[in-house]
C-alpha positions, -999 to 999 in steps of 0.1 A, spaced: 0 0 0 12 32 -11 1 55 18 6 39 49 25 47 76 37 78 89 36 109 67 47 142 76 20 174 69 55 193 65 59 231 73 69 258 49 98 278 60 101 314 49 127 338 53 125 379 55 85 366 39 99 345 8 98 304 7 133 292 25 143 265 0 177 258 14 156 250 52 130 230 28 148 209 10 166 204 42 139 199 66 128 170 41 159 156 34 164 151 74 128 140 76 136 109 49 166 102 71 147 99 106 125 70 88 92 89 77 70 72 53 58 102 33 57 135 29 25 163 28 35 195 14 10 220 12 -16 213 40 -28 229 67 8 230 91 27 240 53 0 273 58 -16 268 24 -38 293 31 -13 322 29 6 310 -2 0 320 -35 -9 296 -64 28 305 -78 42 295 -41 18 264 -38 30 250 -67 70 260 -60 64 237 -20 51 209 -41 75 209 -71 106 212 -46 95 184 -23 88 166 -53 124 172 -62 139 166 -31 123 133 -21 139 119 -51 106 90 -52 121 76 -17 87 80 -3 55 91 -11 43 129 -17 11 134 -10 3 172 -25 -22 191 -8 -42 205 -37 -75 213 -22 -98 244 -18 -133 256 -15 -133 266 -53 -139 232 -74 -120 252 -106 -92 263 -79 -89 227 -68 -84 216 -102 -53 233 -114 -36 232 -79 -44 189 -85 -33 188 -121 -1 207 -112 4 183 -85 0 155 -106 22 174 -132 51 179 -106 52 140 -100 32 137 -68 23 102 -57 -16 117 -50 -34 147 -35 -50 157 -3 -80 174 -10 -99 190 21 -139 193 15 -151 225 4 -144 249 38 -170 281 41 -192 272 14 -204 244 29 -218 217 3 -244 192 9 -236 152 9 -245 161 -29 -218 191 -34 -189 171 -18 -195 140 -44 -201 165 -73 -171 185 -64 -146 151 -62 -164 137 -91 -153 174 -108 -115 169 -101 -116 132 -110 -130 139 -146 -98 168 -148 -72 151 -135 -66 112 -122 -44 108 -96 -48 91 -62 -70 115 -42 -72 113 -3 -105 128 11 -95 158 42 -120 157 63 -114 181 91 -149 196 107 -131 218 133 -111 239 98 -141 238 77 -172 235 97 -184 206 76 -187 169 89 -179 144 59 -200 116 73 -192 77 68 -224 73 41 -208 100 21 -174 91 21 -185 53 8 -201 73 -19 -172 87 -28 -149 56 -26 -173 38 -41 -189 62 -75 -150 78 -79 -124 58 -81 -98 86 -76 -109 85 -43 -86 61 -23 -90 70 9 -94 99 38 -76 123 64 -94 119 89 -91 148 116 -125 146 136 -109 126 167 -143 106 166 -132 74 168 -166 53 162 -165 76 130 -138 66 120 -149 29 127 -179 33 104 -160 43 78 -138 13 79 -168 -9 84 -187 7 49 -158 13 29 -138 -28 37 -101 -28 48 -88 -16 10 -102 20 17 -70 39 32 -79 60 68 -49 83 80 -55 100 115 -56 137 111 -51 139 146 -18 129 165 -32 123 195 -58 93 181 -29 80 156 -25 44 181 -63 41 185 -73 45 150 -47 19 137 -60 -6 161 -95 -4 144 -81 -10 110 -62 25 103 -34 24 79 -15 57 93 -12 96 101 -10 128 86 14 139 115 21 174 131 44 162 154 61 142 133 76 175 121 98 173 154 98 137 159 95 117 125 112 85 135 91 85 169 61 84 149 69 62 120 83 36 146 48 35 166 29 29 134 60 2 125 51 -14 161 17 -20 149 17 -31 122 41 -56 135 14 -66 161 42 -48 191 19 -30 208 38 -23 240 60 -9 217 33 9 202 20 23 238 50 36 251 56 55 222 23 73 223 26 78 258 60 93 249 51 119 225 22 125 245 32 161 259 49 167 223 13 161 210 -2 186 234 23 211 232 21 214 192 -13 228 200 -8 251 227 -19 275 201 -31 277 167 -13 247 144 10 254 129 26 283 156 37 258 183 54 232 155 74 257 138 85 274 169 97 239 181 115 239 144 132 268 155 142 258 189 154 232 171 177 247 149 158 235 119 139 265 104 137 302 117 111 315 132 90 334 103 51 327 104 27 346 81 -3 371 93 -25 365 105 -6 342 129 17 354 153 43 344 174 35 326 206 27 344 239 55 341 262 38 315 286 35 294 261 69 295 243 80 287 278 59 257 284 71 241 248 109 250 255 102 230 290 88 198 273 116 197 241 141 203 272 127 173 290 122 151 255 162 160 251 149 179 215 169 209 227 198 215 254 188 234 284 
């Protein structure tokens, strides 16, 4: 299977308000070497929603470049415009992506009807593996498990779904309608253990940013039936997990990046830097996970 295990919903560094490249390419070249599975550029943590089309298409084509086909890139190419959604998925597939992400229609909010007309849109443009975004608390709309068999079952773009509700008897539903061939990533690092024990095939990881061979080694224990393995690892990025959201996604993550050495701190209005509190609190934990000296 393609799209299992640990991917990486990667950041997108800038520098004096320009993409970094040289803190890209190496952020994913050190992410490849710490084990991950794949690679998401452009998604919610890469701040999509500040880039231009020209920018968009630049993050895909250089992790594209960069990963060399050692693991998967899964593009995010979505948007609330069907024609918008389109082009940014036909670049992707253009660039060399594996497949796209492609979050439901945020603000607009579609009926069951407008979701499978909108897939069914980009299909007929542009075939490519598609994973379904589903992520209620970003786009106040709730792909339930009846629609999402609609889609894997009437477009057969759709492989599979992000899926960042933290409802795990959703998420349950949808493996029990769509059969074990349908691929379900958590959206949601804190579920990631859970959801592969009901027949989940991996994550779209924030944490992973920091962490990538702690996560890709707890989905590795799994699927190798080593779940003590698998619990202490989730236990262990526990306070990672909870610290990446001490404010908006993807503040806390790239600050941690920074802390890190990895990236500098540049983040694009309308986010901000992190109070002072908090910066404090997610030095603390990277100090105590030996991420950074103290």
């Amino acid at each position: 299977m393609q799209f299992k295990g640990a991917f990486t919903a990667l950041v997108t560094p800038f520098k004096d308000g320009k993409l970094d490249e040289e803190a890209y390419r190496e952020l994913i070249e050190w992410q490849i070497e710490e084990g991950i599975n794949g690679l998401v550029p452009c998604g919610t943590t890469g701040e999509s929603a500040t880039l231009s089309h020209e920018e968009h298409k630049q993050v895909i084509k250089i992790c594209v470049e960069q990963a060399k086909g050692r693991v998967p890139v899964l593009a995010g190419a979505g948007s609330n415009s069907t024609s918008e959604a389109i082009d940014l998925t036909r670049y992707a597939k253009e660039a060399g992506a594996d497949g796209a992400l492609l979050i439901t229609p945020y603000y607009n909010k579609p009926t069951p009807e407008g979701i499978v007309a909108h897939f069914k849109a980009i299909a007929k443009e542009v075939s490519i593996p598609m994973i379904v975004y589903n992520v209620p608390s970003r786009t106040s709309l709730n792909v339930l498990p009846p629609t999402v068999a609609r889609l894997f079952k009437e477009i057969p773009e759709v492989v599979g779904i992000k899926e960042a509700t933290g409802d795990l008897k959703q998420v349950s539903e949808v493996i029990e309608e769509c059969g074990p061939e349908f691929i379900v990533l958590s959206g949601d690092d804190f579920t990631v253990l859970p959801l592969l024990s009901v027949g989940g095939h991996g994550v779209i990881s924030v944490v992973s940013n920091i962490v990538p061979r702690k996560m890709s080694d707890l989905c590795k224990a799994v699927f190798q039936n080593d779940l003590e393995t698998a619990q202490k690892l989730h236990q262990d990025m526990a306070p990672l997990c909870r610290a990446m959201f001490l404010e908006t996604n993807p503040i806390p993550v790239k600050t941690a990046l920074s802390l890190m050495g990895k990236i500098r701190l540049e983040l694009r209005l309308p986010l901000v830097p992190l109070l002072a509190a908090n910066e404090e609190k997610l030095r603390s934990i990277l100090v105590s996970k030996q991420l950074i000296s103290g």
